[in-house]
Structures are given as C-alpha cells and as structure tokens.
C-alpha positions, 0 to 999 in steps of 0.5 A, spaced: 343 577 491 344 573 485 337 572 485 335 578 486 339 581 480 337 576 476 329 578 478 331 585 477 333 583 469 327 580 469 322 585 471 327 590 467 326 587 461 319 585 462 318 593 462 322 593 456 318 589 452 313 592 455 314 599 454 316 597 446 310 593 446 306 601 448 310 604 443 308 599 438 301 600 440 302 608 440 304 608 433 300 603 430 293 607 434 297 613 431 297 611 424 291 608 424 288 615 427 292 618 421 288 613 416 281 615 419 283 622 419 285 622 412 278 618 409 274 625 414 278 628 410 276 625 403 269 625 406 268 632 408 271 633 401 265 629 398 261 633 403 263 640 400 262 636 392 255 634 394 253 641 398 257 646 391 251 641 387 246 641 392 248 649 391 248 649 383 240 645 383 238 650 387 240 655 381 237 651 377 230 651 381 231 657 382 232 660 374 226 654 373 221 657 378 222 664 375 222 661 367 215 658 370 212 664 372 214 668 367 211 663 362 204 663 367 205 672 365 205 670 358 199 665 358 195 670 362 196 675 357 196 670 350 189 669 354 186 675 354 189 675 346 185 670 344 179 672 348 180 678 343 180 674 337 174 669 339 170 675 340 172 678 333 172 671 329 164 671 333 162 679 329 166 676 324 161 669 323 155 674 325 157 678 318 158 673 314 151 669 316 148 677 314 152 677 308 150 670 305 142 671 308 143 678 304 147 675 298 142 669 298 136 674 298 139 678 291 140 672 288 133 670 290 131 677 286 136 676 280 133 669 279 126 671 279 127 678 275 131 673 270 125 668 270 121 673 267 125 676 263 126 669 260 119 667 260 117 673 257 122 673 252 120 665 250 113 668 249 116 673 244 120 668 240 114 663 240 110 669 237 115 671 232 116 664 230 108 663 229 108 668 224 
C-alpha cells in the first residue's frame, strides 16, 4: 500500500506538472493568439489606408478624365476657329496680292506719265537754253 500511495503522489504530481504544463501552454498560445490578433488589426488598418488612397486616386482620375475631355471640347472648337482665320488670312493674301498688282500697274502709269512729262520738259529746257 505504501507503494501504491507513493505511485499515487507520482502520478498525481506528474498530472500536476501536466496540467501547469497545459496552462502555461494555453496561455502563451493565448498570448501569441492575441499578438497575431493585434498585427490583423495593424493590417487590416494598412488596408483601409491604402483602399481611402486608392479611393483619393480614383477622384483624381476621375477629376483628370473630366479636365481632359473638356479640353478635347475646347480644341475642338479653337479648331474650327483657326479654320475661320486660316480662311480669312487666305481672302486676306488674295487682296493684298490684288492691291500690290493694282498699285504696281498705277506706279507703272505714274512713272511712264512722269517720264513724259520729264522728256518733255528737257526738250523745252534745252530749247530755251539754245536761244
């Protein structure tokens, strides 16, 4: 019977150690549970970071999208503006070429009236100077 009682303390303190051993197990899972638990947390805060800048991007595309199509709007009607002026500033050469053809032909006229006139005036000087 002593045997058996001292085999009993044994095994009760063996379940002893044991059972500590399971708790202190338990806890440190616990705790290392609670760590993991914690850097999900740290994560899942770095996701809803990134998703509110994903979110801002977005705006952003979304604000330069519509600034591009309103400048395609603006070049679109600037084209059709500069068509108007290419169109002007070609009636405006052929004009121009008409006026210098027409000034050209008058200076022309001018110069052959003067020339005449010049001539005709040298023969009067010559003559009075001959008398």
């Amino acid at each position: 019977m002593a045997g058996d009682q001292e085999l009993l303390a044994v095994v009760e303190r063996r379940f002893a150690e044991l059972a500590a051993s399971i708790d202190d197990s338990r806890r440190e899972t616990r705790e290392r549970f609670d760590q993991v638990d914690q850097r999900f947390e740290q994560v899942d805060q770095r996701f809803d970071q990134v998703d509110q800048r994903f979110g801002q991007v977005d705006q952003r595309f979304d604000s330069l999208e519509a600034d591009i199509r309103q400048a395609h709007v603006r070049i679109e009607s600037l084209e059709g503006v500069v068509q108007q002026v290419a169109e002007g500033v070609a009636g405006v050469d052929e004009r121009l070429e008409r006026f210098q053809a027409e000034v050209r032909d008058e200076f022309q006229k001018v110069r052959g009236e003067l020339r005449q006139s010049y001539s005709h005036l040298h023969q009067r000087i010559t003559a009075l100077e001959a008398q």
